[in-house]
C-alpha positions in Angstrom: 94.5 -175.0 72.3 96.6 -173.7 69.0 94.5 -172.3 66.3 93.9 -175.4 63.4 95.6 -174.4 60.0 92.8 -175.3 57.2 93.2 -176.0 53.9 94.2 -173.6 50.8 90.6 -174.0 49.5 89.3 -173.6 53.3 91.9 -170.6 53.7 90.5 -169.3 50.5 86.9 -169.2 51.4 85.8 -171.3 49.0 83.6 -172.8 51.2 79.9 -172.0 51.8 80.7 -168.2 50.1 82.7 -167.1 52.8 84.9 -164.2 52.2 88.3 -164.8 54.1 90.9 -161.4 54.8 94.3 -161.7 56.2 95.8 -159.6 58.2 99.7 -159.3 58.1 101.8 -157.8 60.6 101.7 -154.7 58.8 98.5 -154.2 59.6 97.8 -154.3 56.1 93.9 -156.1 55.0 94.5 -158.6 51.9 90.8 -159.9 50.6 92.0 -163.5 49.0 88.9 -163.3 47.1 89.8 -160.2 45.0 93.9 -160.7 45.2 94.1 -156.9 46.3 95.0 -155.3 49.4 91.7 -153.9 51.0 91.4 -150.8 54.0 88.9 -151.0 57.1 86.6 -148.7 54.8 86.3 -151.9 52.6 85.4 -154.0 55.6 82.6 -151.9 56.4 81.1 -151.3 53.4 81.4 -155.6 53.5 79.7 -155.1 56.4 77.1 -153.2 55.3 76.2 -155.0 52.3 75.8 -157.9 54.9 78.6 -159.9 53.0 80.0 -163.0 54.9 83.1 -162.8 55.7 86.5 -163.5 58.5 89.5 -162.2 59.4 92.7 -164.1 60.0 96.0 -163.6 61.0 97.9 -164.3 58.0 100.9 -165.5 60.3 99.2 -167.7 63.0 95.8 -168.4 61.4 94.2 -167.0 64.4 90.6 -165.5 63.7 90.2 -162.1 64.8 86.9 -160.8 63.3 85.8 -159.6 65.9 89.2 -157.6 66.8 88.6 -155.8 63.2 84.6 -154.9 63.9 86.1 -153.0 66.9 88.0 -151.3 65.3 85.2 -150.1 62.7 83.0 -149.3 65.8 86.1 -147.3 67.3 86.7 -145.4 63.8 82.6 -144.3 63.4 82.6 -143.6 67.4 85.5 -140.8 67.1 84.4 -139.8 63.8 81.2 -137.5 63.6 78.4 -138.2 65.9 78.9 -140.9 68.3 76.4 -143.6 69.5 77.4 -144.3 73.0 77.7 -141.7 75.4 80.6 -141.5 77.8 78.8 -143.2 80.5 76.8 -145.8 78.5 80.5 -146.7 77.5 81.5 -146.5 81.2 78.8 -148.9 81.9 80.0 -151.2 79.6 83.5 -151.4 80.8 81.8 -152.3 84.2 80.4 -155.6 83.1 83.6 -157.2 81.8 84.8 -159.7 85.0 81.5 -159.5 86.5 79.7 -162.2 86.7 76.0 -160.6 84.7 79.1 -160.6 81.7 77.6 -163.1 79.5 74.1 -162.1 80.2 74.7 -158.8 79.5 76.3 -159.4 76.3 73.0 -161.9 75.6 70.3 -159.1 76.5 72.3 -156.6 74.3 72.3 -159.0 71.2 68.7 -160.0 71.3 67.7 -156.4 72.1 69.5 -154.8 69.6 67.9 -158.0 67.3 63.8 -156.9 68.4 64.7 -152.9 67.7 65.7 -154.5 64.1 62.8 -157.0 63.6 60.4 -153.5 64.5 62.8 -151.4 62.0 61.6 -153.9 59.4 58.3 -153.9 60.2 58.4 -150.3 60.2 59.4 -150.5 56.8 57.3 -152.8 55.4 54.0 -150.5 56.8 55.3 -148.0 54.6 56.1 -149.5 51.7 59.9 -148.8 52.1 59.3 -145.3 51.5 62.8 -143.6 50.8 64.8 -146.9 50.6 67.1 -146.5 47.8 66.3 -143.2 47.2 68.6 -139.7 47.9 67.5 -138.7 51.8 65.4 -135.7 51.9 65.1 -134.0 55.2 61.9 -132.2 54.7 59.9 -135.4 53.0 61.0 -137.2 55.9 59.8 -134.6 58.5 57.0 -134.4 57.0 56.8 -138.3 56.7 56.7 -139.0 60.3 54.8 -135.7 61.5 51.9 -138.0 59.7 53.0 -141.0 61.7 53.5 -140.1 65.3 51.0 -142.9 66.4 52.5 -145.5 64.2 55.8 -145.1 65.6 54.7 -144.4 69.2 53.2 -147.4 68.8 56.4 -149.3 67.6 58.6 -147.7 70.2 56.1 -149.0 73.0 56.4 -152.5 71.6 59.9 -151.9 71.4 60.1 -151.1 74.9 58.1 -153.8 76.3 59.2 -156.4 74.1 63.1 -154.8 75.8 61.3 -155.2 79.1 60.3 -158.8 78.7 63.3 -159.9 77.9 65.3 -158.5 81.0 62.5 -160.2 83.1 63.3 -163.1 81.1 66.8 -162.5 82.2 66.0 -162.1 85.6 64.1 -165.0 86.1 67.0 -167.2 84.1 69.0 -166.0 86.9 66.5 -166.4 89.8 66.3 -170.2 88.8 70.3 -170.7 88.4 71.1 -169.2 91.9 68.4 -171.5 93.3 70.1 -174.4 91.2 73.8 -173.7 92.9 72.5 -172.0 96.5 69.4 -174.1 97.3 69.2 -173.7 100.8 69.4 -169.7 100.1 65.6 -168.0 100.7 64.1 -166.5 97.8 66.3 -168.0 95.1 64.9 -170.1 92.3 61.3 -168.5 93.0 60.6 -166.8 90.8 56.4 -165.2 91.7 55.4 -167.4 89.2 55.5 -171.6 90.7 
């Protein structure tokens, strides 16, 4: 189905704060909310200040957000110290086609969403100690030489809430396959009926 064309308000983003960029064929970011021509360093720094916001094709309307965000992630991946290792990345390549895809993609997101919730959390028990402020290496080392416990404590709950949710995920699956294979032994128990 062809992408809709909305209206110039719409197009805009004057609805519900949304930020709209459009990008031209010469790969060129123009930010209809300033008027200016922007770079993929703006986006980021959009991104970071958790700014709402979508990119369009300025010739076919298509939205292609996500195509942008990529290349963010490729820019900071070749660009200092890396995230994902080689084979992390290999792994990832590996689930595209297959059929764990989507779940994969779902245990990612809501992981990645607990090790946030316990970053905050984190925070909040001290006080936001350094948020704002210049880093300092040696405050910091000193920081959490004080709070080993407190953060082994955090990573476990990290860790098993991670755990969880893959059983979580497991069991989803379990009960699916015994949905479209019922006469198949051992699907859709699950240890638990």
């Amino acid at each position: 189905m062809p992408a809709t064309r909305r209206t110039d308000a719409t197009e805009n983003g004057q609805d519900a704060g949304l930020r709209v960029l459009k990008k031209y064929p010469n790969r060129r970011l123009y930010d209809t909310q300033t008027s200016s021509y922007i770079t993929l360093a703006d986006v980021k720094q959009m991104v970071l200040d958790a700014e709402h916001f979508e990119v369009r094709d300025a010739k076919s309307g298509e939205e292609i957000t996500r195509s942008i965000l990529l290349q963010i992630i490729l820019e900071e991946e070749t660009a200092g110290v890396p995230m994902f290792s080689t084979q992390m990345l290999a792994q990832i390549i590996r689930f595209y086609g297959h059929t764990m895809q989507g779940l994969m993609g779902a245990y990612l997101e809501k992981n990645l969403m607990v090790f946030i919730d316990l970053q905050k959390r984190y925070a909040e028990q001290t006080g936001g100690l350094y948020e704002g402020q210049p880093f300092n290496a040696d405050a910091w080392s000193q920081f959490m030489s004080m709070q080993a416990p407190v953060m082994q404590g955090f990573m476990s709950s990290y860790l098993d809430q991670s755990k969880s949710l893959f059983a979580q995920m497991q069991e989803q699956m379990q009960k699916q396959a015994g949905t479209f294979f019922p006469g198949m032994p051992g699907l859709g128990k699950t240890g638990k009926e």
